[in-house]
N, C-alpha and C positions, 0 to 999 in steps of 0.2 A: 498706630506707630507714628511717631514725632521725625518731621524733616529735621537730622540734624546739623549745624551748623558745618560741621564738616563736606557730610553728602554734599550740603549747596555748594559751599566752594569747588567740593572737587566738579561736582555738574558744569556749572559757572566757568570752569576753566575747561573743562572740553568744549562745552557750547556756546560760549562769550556771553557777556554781560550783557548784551543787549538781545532778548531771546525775543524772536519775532512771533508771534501768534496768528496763524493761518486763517483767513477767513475774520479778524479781527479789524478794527479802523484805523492799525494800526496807530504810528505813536505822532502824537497830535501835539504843537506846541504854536499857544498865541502868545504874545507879551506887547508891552511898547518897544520901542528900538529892534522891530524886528525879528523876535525870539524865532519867529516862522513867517511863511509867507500867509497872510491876510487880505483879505475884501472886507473892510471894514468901510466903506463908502455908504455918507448920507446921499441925499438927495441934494443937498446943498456944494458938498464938497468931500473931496477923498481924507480921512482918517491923517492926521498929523505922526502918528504909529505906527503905520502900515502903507509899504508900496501899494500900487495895483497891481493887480494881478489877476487875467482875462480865465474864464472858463469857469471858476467856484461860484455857487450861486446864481442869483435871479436878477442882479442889479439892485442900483440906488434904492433906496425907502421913498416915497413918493407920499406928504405928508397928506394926513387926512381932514378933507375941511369939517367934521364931525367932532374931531380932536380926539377920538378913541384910542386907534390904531394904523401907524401907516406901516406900508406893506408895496412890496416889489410891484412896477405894471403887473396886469394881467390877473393879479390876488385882487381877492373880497376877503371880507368878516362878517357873519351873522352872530348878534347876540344870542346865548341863549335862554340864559338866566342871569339877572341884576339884583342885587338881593337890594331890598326894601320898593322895587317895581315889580319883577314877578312874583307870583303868587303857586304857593303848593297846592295841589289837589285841592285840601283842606279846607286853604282860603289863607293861611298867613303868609306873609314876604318872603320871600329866596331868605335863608340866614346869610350872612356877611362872610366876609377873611374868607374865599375860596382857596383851596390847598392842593395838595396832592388829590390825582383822578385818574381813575384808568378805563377805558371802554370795554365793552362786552358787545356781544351779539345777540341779538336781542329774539323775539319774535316777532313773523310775519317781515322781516325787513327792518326793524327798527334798529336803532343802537342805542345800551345802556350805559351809561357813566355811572359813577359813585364818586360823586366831588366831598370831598375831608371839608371842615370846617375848621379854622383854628381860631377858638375863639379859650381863651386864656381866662385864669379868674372869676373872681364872684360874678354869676349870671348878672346880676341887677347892672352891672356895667354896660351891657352890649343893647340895644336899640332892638338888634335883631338876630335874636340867638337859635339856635337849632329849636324846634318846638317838641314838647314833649307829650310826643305821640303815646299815648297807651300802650304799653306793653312792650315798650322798646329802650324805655328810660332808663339806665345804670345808675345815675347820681343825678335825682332832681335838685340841685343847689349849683349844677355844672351848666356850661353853657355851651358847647361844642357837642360836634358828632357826625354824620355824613346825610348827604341827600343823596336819590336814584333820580337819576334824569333819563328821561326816555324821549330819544328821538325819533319823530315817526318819519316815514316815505315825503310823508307832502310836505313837512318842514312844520308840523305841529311838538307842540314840547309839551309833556307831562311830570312832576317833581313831585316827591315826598320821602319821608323821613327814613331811611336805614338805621340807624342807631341815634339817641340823643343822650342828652345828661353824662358824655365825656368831656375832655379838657383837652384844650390846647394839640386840635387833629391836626398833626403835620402830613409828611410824606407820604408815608403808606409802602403799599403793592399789591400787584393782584397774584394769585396762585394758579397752578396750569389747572386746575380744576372748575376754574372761573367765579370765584368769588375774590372779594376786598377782605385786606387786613388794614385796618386804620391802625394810628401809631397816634396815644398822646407822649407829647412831646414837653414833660415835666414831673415832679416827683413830689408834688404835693401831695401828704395824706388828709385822711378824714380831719374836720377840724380846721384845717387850713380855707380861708374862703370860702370858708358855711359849706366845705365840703361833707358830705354824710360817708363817702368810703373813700382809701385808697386811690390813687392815679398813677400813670404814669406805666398803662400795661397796652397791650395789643388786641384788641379784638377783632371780631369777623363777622365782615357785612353778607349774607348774597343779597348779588343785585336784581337775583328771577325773584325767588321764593321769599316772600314778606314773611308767611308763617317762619321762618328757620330762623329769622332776626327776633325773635321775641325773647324775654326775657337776657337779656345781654349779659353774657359772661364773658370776664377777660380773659387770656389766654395767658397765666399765670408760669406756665413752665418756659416764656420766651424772655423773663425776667421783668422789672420795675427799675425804670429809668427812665431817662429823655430819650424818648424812643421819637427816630425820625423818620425812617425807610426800614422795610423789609421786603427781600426775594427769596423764593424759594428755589431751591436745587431739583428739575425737576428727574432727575435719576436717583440724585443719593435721598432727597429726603430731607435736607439740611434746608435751617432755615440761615437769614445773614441778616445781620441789623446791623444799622447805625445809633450813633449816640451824638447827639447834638448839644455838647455841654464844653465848662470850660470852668478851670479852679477844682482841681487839674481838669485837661483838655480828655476828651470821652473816648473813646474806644471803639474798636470795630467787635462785634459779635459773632457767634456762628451757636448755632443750637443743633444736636447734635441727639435724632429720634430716638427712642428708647426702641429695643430689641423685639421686633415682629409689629413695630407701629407701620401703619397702612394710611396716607393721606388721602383724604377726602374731603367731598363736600360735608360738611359736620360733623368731621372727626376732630378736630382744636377742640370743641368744648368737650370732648372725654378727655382729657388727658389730667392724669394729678397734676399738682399744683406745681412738682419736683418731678416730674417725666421728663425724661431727655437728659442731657446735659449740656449746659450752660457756659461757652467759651468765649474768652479777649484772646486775640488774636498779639502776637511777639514776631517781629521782623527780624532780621540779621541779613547784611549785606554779602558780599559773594566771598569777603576776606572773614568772614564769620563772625562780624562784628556785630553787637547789638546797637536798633536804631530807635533810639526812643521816642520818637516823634518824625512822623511822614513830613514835616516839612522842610526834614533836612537834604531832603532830593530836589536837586536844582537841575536835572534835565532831565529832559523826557526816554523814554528807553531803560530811565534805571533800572533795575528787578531786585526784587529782597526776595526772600525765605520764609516762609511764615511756619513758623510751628501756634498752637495753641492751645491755651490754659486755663485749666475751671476756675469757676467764680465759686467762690465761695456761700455768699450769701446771697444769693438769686432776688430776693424780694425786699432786700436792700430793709433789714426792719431799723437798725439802729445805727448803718453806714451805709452812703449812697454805692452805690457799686462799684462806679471808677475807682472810689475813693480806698477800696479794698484790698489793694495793690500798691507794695511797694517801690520808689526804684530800681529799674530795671529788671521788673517782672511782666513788663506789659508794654506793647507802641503804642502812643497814644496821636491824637489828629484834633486841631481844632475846627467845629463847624463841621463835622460828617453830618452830610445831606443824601439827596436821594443818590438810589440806585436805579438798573435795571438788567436782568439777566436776557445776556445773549450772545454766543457765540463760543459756549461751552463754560462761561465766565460771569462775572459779576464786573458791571462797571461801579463804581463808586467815587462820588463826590466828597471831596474836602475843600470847601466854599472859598476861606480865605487864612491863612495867620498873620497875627501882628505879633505886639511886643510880648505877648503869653509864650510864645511860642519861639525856637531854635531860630528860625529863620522864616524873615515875611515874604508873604505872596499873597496873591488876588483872586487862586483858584486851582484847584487839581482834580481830575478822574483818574480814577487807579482803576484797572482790570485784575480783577482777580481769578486766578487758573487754580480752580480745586484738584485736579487730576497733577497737576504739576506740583502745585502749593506754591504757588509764585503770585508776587504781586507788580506788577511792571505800571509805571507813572506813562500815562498816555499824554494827557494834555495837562498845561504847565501855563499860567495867566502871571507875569511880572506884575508886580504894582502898579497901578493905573494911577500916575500923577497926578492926572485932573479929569475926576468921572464924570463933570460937568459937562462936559466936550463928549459930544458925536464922535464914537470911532473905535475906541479901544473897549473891550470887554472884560468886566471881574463880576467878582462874587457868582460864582455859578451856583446852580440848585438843584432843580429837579431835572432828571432826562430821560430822554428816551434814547434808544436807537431807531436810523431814520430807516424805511422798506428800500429809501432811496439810495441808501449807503449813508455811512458815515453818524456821527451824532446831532440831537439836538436840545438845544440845551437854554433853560431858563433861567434867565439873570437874576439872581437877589442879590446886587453893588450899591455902588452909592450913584446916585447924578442919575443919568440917562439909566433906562432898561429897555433890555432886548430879548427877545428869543433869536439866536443864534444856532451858525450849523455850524460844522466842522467834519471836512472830508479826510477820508484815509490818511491820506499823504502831508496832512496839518494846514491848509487854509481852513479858513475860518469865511464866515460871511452870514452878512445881516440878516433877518428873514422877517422880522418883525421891530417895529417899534412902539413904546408905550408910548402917549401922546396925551393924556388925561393929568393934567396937572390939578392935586390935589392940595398942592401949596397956596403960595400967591405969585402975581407978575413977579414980583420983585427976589422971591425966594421960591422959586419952583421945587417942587416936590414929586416924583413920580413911583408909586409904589409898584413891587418886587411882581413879575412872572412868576406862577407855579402851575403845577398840574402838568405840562405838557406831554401831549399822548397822541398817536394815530389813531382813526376809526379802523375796524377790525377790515376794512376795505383800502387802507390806505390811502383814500382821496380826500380824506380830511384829516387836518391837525386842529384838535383841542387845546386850548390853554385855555387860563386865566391872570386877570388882574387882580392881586389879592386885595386890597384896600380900592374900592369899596366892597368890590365882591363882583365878577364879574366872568362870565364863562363865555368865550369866543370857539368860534367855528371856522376856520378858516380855508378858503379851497381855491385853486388857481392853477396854472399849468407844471404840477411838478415836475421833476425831470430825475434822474439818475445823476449824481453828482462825480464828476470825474475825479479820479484820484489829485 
């Protein structure tokens, strides 16, 4: 049954516009000029964007004479994997572009990852591309796909290949069942880039059982697209994806089981190709209005309406999907990036809009309420005048939510990158900084955070540096972040 435009409003006017979500991070807003209160503080000096403000956070970044990663007193970082220095089981190099990852529990005490690779385009490009382990290869002509990393007790690291021969591994997510769903993030077919099939689908890693990763098949009923993030509903069923496109700007998803489907560990590969049903998601404001694009909310607490609408052509053969849809049959977002479910909800990333799009900005997470059908703008990044400058934060990316409260969140902007947090109550504050200049003196260059995830214990946060390739372990005195 479809929320209609009416119900919200009339909802909307008995329970106001700004509908609080219990047990949520609530609504979070950083910008320059103060949009909220921030700890954007180097080590050098406090953010030209943001007062002080005593209690969020661990303090100043404290640079590192290694030039990796600096990080709060009290924090370390251990490498864990450097692609073209460590070595897979096998014997060949870490592959490159570390991506989306999410931890698992391992045995004996260990913890498993499954780091995406987004490695784009004809393999012969990349130096070091996913290798194309026996029996796990999709498309030998592709160069992307994922690796398991295994972390032991004593601080030993083991790595090898989960799927290879995909394209362009973004985001991802894990399912409550404990496996990986990798996301390529492009819509290249066969032909294209000495590709031998199709792209631009979802498959499924486990990160226990090698045997179950063999012969890789995509998950064809979650549709073909620039597929960037996926979470699962772990009651209803439903899957939610992003779309990470533009010309026109991509779509939010929701896949919707077909009648007596049961998830499991290796249930995606039974499914036809056309199982479930395939929806973009349509907004309308509290006055019943259609919004055609998420960037036209300029403050946090907004709430829209979502009703949502089948795709027509699922596997996109002769129009890309977005492309399927006319005005005002669909909201659309530029840069939908990752997700993660938590708190009965879906939070969701829309990185940044420029001139594509109604109105610019530098970054939004939306919460999505399935039991409500509400989508409320949590945190809101104004355009970051000069991303050169220590201080201000955009382009967000991948997140998590933190054990400790609140989010955290991986920068892909321009200039500096950061892993950042952001409490309840919208401070913001530093936690990490990249430090690895891949530029020159003179034109520094520092590439994009992804991945970032807790160990299933909490006392460790994972990321990575995508360019070169780089999987960080970081641990220090966390704390519970006050609202």
């Amino acid at each position: 049954m479809s929320l209609t435009r009416r119900d919200f409003a009339r909802t909307s006017a008995l329970t106001g516009a700004g509908v609080a979500l219990a047990g949520s991070v609530g609504a979070l807003a950083t910008a320059p000029n103060a949009l909220a209160a921030t700890e954007t503080e180097s080590g050098e000096a406090l953010s030209a964007h943001g007062g002080h403000h005593h209690g969020a956070g661990y303090g100043p970044l404290l640079p590192d004479p290694d030039g990796i990663l600096a990080l709060p007193a009290g924090f370390r970082y251990e490498i864990i994997t450097y692609s073209g220095r460590t070595r897979l089981e096998s014997g060949e190099f870490t592959p490159s572009n570390h991506d989306g990852t999410a931890t698992f529990e391992g045995r004996r005490g260990t913890t498993l990852l499954v780091n995406n690779h987004e490695l784009a385009g004809a393999r012969a490009q990349w130096p070091h591309p996913v290798p194309l382990t026996e029996g796990l290869v999709y498309d030998p002509a592709a160069a992307g796909g994922c690796t398991v990393v295994e972390v032991r007790r004593g601080g030993e690291v083991a790595e090898w290949v989960g799927i290879a021969g995909t394209a362009t591994n973004c985001a991802g997510g894990s399912t409550p069942w404990g496996t990986w769903l990798t996301c390529e993030e492009t819509e290249d077919k066969a032909g294209k880039n000495g590709f031998t099939k199709d792209h631009g689908y979802v498959f499924e890693v486990d990160p226990e059982d090698r045997r179950a990763n063999r012969d890789p098949k995509p998950v064809k009923a979650f549709g073909r697209y620039a597929h960037e993030a996926v979470v699962i509903d772990p009651k209803r069923g439903h899957a939610y994806l992003t779309e990470d496109a533009s010309g026109p700007n991509g779509l939010f998803y929701r896949w919707v089981p077909p009648t007596g489907f049961r998830h499991g560990r290796g249930r995606l590969r039974t499914l036809a190709d056309d199982a479930g049903t395939l929806q973009a998601f349509k907004c309308f404001d509290s006055g019943g209005r259609f919004v055609d694009d998420l960037s036209r909310a300029t403050r946090t607490g907004t709430v829209y309406g979502v009703d949502w609408v089948d795709v027509p052509d699922r596997d996109a053969r002769t129009v890309s999907v977005r492309k399927q849809f006319t005005e005002g049959q669909v909201t659309r977002a530029r840069k939908l990036e990752g997700m993660w479910w938590a708190d009965g909800g879906v939070y969701v990333v829309s990185s940044f809009a420029r001139q594509e799009s109604p109105v610019q900005h530098d970054g939004q997470v939306w919460f999505y309420d399935p039991k409500r059908r509400t989508l409320t703008l949590k945190v809101l990044l104004g355009v970051n005048p000069d991303p050169a400058v220590d201080g201000a934060f955009d382009g967000p990316d991948n997140i998590t939510v933190s054990p400790y409260g609140g989010l955290v969140i991986a920068e892909d902007g321009e200039g500096v990158q950061h892993l950042f947090g952001a409490t309840e109550s919208g401070r913001t504050y530093p936690i990490a900084r990249n430090e690895l200049n891949i530029g020159t003196a003179e034109e520094p260059e520092y590439s994009e955070f992804t991945g970032v995830t807790f160990s299933p214990d909490g006392r460790t946060l994972f990321a990575n540096i995508q360019t070169p390739g780089i999987m960080l372990a970081i641990t220090g005195p966390w704390k519970r972040q006050r609202r």
